[in-house]
C-alpha atoms as one frame of an Amber mdcrd trajectory, in Angstrom:
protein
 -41.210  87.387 160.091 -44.297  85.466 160.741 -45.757  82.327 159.556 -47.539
  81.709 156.925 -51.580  80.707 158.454 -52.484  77.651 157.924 -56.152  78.438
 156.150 -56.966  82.216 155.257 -59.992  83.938 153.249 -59.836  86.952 151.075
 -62.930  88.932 151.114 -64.895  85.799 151.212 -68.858  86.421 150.365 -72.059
  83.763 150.502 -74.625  85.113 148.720 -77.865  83.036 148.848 -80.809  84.192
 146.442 -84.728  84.569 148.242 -87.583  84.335 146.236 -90.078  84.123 149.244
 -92.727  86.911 148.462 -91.613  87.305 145.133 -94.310  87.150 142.132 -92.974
  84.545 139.776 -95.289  87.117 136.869 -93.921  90.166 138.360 -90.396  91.698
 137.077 -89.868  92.100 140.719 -86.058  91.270 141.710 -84.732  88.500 143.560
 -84.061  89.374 147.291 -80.515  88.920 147.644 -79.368  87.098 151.406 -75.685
  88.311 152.007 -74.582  85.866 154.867 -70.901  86.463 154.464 -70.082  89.483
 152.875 -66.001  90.594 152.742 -64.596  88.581 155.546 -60.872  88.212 155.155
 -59.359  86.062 158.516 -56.384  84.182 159.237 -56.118  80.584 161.161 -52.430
  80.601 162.332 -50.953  77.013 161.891 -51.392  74.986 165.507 -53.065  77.463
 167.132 -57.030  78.402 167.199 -59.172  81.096 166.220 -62.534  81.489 167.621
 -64.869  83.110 165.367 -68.178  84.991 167.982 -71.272  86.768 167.290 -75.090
  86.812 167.910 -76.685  84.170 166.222 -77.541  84.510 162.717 -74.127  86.933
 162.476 -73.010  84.223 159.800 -70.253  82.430 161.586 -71.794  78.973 160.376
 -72.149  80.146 156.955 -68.684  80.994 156.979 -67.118  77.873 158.397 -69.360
  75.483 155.741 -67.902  77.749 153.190 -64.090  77.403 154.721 -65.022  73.545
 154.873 -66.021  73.710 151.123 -69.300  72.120 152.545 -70.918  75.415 150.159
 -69.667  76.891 147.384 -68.704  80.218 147.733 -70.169  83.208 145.997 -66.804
  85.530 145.690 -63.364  85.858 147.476 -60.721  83.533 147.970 -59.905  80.477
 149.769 -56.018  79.115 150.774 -55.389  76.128 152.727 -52.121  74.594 153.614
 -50.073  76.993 150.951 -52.496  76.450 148.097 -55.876  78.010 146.484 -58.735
  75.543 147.535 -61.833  77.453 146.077 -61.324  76.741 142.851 -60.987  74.333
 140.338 -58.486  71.377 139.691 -58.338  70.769 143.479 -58.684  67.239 145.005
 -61.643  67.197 147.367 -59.994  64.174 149.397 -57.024  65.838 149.494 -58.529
  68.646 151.416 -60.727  66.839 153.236 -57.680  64.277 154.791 -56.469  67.498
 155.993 -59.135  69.654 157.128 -61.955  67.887 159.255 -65.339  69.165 160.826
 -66.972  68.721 163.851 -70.641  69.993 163.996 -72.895  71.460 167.150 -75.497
  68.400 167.021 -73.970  65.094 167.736 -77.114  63.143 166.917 -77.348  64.740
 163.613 -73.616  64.655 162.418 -73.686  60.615 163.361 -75.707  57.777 161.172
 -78.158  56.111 163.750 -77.516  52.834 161.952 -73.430  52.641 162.014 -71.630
  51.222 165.044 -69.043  53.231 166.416 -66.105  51.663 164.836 -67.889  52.145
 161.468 -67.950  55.606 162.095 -64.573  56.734 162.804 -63.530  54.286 159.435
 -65.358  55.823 157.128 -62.772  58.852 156.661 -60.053  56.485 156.650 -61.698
  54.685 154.013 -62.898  57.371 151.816 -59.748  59.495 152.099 -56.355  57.636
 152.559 -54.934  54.479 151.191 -54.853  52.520 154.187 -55.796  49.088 153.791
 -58.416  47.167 156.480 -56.324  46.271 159.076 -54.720  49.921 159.024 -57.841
  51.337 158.960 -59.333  49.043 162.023 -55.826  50.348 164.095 -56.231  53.971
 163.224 -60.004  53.701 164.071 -58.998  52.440 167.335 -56.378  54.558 167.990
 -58.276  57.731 167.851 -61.081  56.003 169.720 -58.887  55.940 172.780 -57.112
  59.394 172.119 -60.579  60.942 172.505 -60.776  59.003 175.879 -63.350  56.039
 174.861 -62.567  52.320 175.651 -62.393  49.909 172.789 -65.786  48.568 174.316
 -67.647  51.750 172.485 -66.380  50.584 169.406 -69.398  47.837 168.357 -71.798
  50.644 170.107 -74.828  52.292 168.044 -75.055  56.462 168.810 -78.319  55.325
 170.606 -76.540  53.703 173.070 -74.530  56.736 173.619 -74.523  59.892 176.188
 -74.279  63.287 174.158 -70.503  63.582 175.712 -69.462  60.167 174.155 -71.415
  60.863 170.662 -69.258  64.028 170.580 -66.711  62.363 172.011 -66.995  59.822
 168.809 -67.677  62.567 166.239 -63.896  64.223 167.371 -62.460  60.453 167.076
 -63.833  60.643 163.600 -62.455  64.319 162.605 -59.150  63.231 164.511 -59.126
  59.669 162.543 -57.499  60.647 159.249 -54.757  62.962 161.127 -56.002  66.480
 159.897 -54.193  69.763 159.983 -57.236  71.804 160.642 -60.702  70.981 162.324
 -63.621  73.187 162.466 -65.311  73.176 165.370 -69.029  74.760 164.979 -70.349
  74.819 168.270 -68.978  71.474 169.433 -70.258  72.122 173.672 -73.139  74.021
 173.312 -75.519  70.789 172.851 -74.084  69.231 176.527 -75.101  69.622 180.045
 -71.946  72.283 181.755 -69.872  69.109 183.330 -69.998  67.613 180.040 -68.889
  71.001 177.994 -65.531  71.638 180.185 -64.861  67.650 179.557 -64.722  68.225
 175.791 -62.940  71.652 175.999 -59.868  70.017 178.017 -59.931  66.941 175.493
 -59.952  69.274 172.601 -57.257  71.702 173.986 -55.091  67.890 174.767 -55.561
  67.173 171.098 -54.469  70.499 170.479 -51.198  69.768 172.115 -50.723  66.099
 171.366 -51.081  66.489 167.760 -50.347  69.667 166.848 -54.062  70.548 165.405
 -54.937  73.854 164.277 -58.786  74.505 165.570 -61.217  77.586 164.088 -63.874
  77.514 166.640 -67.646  79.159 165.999 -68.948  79.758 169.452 -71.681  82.740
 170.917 -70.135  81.442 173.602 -67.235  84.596 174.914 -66.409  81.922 178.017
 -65.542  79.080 175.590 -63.604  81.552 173.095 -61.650  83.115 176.076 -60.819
  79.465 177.121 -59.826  78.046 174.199 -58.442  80.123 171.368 -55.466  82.728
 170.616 -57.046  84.725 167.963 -60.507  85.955 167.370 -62.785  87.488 165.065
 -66.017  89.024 166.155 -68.718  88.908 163.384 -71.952  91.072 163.046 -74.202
  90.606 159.995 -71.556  89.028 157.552 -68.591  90.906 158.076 -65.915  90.544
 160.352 -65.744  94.185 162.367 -62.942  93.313 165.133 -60.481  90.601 164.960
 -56.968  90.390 166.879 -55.187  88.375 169.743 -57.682  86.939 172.474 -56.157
  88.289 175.358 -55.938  91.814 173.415 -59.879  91.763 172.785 -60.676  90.987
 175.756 -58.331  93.157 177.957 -59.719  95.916 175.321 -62.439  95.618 172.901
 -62.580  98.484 170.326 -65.466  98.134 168.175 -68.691  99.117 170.037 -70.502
  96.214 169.281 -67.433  94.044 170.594 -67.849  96.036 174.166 -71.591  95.282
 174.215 -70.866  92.031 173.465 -68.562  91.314 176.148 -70.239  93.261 178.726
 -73.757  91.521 178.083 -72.475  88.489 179.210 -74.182  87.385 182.535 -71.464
  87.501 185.978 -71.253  84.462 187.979 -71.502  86.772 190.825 -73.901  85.529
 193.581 -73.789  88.914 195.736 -74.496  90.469 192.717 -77.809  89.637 190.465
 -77.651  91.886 188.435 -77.354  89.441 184.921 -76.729  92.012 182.481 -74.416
  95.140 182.826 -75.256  96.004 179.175 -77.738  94.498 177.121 -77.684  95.651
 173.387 -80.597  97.226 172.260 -82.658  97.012 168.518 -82.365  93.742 166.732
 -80.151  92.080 164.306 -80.438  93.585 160.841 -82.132  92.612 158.417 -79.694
  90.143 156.088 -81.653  91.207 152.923 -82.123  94.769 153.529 -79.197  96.030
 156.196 -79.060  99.145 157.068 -76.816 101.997 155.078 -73.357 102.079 156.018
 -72.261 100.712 159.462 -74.058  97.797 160.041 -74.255  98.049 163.854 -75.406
 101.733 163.632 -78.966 101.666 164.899 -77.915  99.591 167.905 -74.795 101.886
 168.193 -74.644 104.334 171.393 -71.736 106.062 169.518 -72.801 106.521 166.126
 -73.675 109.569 164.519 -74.041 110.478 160.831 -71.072 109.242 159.101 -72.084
 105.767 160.230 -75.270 105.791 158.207 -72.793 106.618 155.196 -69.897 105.308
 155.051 -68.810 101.582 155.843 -65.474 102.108 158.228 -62.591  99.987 157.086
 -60.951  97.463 159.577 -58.120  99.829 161.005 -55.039  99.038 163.059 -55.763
  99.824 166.717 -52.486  97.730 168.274 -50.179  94.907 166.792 -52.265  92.287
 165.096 -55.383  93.974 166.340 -58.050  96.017 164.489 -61.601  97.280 164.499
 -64.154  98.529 161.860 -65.636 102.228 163.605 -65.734 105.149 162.838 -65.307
 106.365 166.088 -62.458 104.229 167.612 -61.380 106.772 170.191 -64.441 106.741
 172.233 -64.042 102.929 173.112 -60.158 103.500 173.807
């Protein structure tokens, strides 16, 4: 029987409201933004889902919603056995437990707070550890992210983006989490510097036990680093299943596209996209009528402009939303 995940959503929606272009005299409706709309995924305890997409598909909407950063507009939320959406739920008790770490280093860290300040805040804020606990713990997941305890009287501006990311992971790490959320966390650094953080994340993995959901455009960094994924396209989630399973044998057209659009490091041959996916990214206000990904869909016919396609079983622990599933088999 298997495990219970760690952190799940059921049919989790962000709605945000637009009034750009709207006459404030006029009876004219509100323009409703549906960033998330329906997405129900899993986060299996110590392992790591990777959540992919164009940009703008809503994968950071979703994790700031999962990290109760945003309220959400419908569905449900369950962390660690328990309902977290709602009321009568400890913010610091969540947040001890399930820590961030955003794309932008230079953003995500105060300009003004030395290094060791950083990393104690959490322990401050959220446990009950006293200043000399704090001042060990900071120090201990200084060096567990591979920094010397000379960084730790350091500003950010004396800092190379791979140590200020290095620092912001120290601070997720800092309060010994179950879960961090990982939006983006290489695709601010230079190559050399990416694969450095990638191998410390996946040793943090392993040393203690940390369950990771990683947002990423990035299909190398997913294949790398996570078990499970979930490929997103305007809000909802249309494939989602093992890793190795989606990649061996995407389902959902806009999954093959996907993978097949990224460029070959192939020097005899320069040819840098085998399939680039045509028409642009719907409109978030006003999508298109039933499959989302129909007017950039070389299958679709009809029934796609009609009917939404449900998520259906294609293998074990793998399934796609088409219509059309046996022309991609």
């Amino acid at each position: 029987m298997a495990s219970e995940p760690l952190m799940r959503t059921v049919e989790l929606r962000k709605y945000y409201t637009s009034t750009r272009g709207v006459n404030p005299l006029s009876r004219a409706k509100e323009k409703v933004v549906k960033a998330v709309d329906g997405v129900s995924i899993n986060i299996p305890e110590g392992r790591t889902l990777a959540v992919v997409g164009e940009s703008g598909c809503g994968k950071t909407t979703l994790a700031r919603t999962m990290a109760l950063l945003i309220p959400p507009t419908g569905g449900e939320i369950y962390f660690d056995g328990r309902r977290v959406d709602g009321r009568g739920v400890s913010d610091r008790e969540v947040y001890r437990k399930l820590q961030m770490v955003f794309q932008d280093p230079d953003s995500s860290l105060d300009p003004r707070m030395r290094v060791k300040e950083t990393i104690a805040e959490p322990l401050r804020g959220l446990t009950g550890m006293n200043g000399s606990e704090v001042k060990a713990a900071a120090m201990e997941s200084l060096q567990a992210v591979g920094l010397s305890a000379d960084f730790a009287d350091r500003y950010p501006k004396q800092l190379s983006g791979g140590q200020k990311q290095r620092v912001a992971i120290a601070r997720a790490i800092s309060t010994k989490p179950k879960l961090l959320i990982l939006d983006e966390p290489t695709s601010a650094l230079d190559a050399s510097v990416q694969a450095q953080i990638l191998n410390l994340l996946v040793d943090l993995q392993r040393r203690y036990s940390l369950s990771y959901m990683l947002i990423t455009h990035n299909i190398a960094v997913a294949a790398y680093l996570s078990d499970v994924m979930a490929v997103m396209y305007a809000g909802t989630v249309v494939e989602r299943g093992p890793t190795s399973e989606i990649l061996r044998k995407p389902r959902h057209p806009y999954t093959l596209a996907l993978l097949e659009s990224a460029p070959k490091p192939d020097p005899l041959n320069r040819t840098l996209l085998e399939t680039e996916i045509s028409g642009e990214v719907p409109s978030a206000i006003n999508p298109p009528p039933g499959c989302k990904f129909n007017p950039r869909c070389p299958f679709a016919e009809s029934i796609c402009t009609e009917q939404v396609p449900p998520l259906t079983l294609v293998a074990e622990g793998h399934d796609a939303a088409c219509h059309f599933l046996g022309k991609t088999a």
